[in-house]
N, C-alpha and C positions, 0 to 999 in steps of 0.2 A: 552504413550504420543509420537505422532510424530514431531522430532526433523528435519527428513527430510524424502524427499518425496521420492516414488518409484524407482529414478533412482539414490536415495541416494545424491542428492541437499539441502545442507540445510537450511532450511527456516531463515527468519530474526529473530534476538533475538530482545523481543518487547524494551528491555532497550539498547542496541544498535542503536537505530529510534530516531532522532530526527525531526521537524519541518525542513520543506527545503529539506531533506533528498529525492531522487527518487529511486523506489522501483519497480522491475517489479511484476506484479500478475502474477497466473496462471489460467488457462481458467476454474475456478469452481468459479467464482464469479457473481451473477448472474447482479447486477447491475455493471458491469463495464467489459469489451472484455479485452482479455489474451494481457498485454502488460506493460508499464511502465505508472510509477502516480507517483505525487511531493505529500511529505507529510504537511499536514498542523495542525497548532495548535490550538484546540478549545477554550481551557483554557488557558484564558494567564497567569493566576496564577501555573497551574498543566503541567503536560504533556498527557494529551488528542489527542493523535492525529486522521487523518481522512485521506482520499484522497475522489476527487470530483466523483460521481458515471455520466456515462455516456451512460447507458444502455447494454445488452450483444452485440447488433449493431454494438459499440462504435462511432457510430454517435450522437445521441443523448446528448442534454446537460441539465440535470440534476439538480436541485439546491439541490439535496439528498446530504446527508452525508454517510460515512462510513468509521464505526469508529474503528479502528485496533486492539481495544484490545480486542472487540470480536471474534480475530482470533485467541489470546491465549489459546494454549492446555494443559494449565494450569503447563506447566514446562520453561514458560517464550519463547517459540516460536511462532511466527505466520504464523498458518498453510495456504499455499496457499501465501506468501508474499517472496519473496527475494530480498536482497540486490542487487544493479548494480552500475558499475560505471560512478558517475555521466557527466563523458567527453565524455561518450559514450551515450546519450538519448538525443530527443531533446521534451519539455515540451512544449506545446501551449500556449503563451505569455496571454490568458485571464486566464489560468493556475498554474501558478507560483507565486511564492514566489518572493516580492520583490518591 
């Protein structure tokens, strides 16, 4: 189970994520280009989360979903997602949470 990637980065723990939360990818996603995404909550009951797909381009705007806990490697990491700090990204305002 990969905990972290190749250069030893380790990926986001899916119970550490919450909604709101900004999250950089890494460049194996096919619907979405290597960079940062605001997380969103599908369920407002659960914790479902997503980020909005915007093609490998990342021009393209999307109304896909994608939904993170299929990135679970099944020891609670997801593979290809890391943590960043949110004072450092900046989210496209049709984007965001809020």
């Amino acid at each position: 189970m990969a905990t972290h990637d190749k250069n030893g980065r380790e990926y986001a723990k899916l119970d550490d994520l919450k909604a709101g939360d900004v999250v950089e990818l890494d460049g194996g996603f096919p619907c979405h280009a290597a960079g940062t995404v605001q997380l969103f909550n599908f369920d407002r009951v659960g914790k479902v989360l997503f980020f909005w797909c915007n093609g490998p381009d990342g021009e393209s705007k999307s109304p896909e979903k994608h939904f993170i806990d299929g990135q679970d490697d099944g020891d609670g990491h997801c593979v290809g997602i890391y943590k960043t700090n949110p004072d450092s990204v900046n989210i496209p305002p049709d984007r965001a949470v809020g």
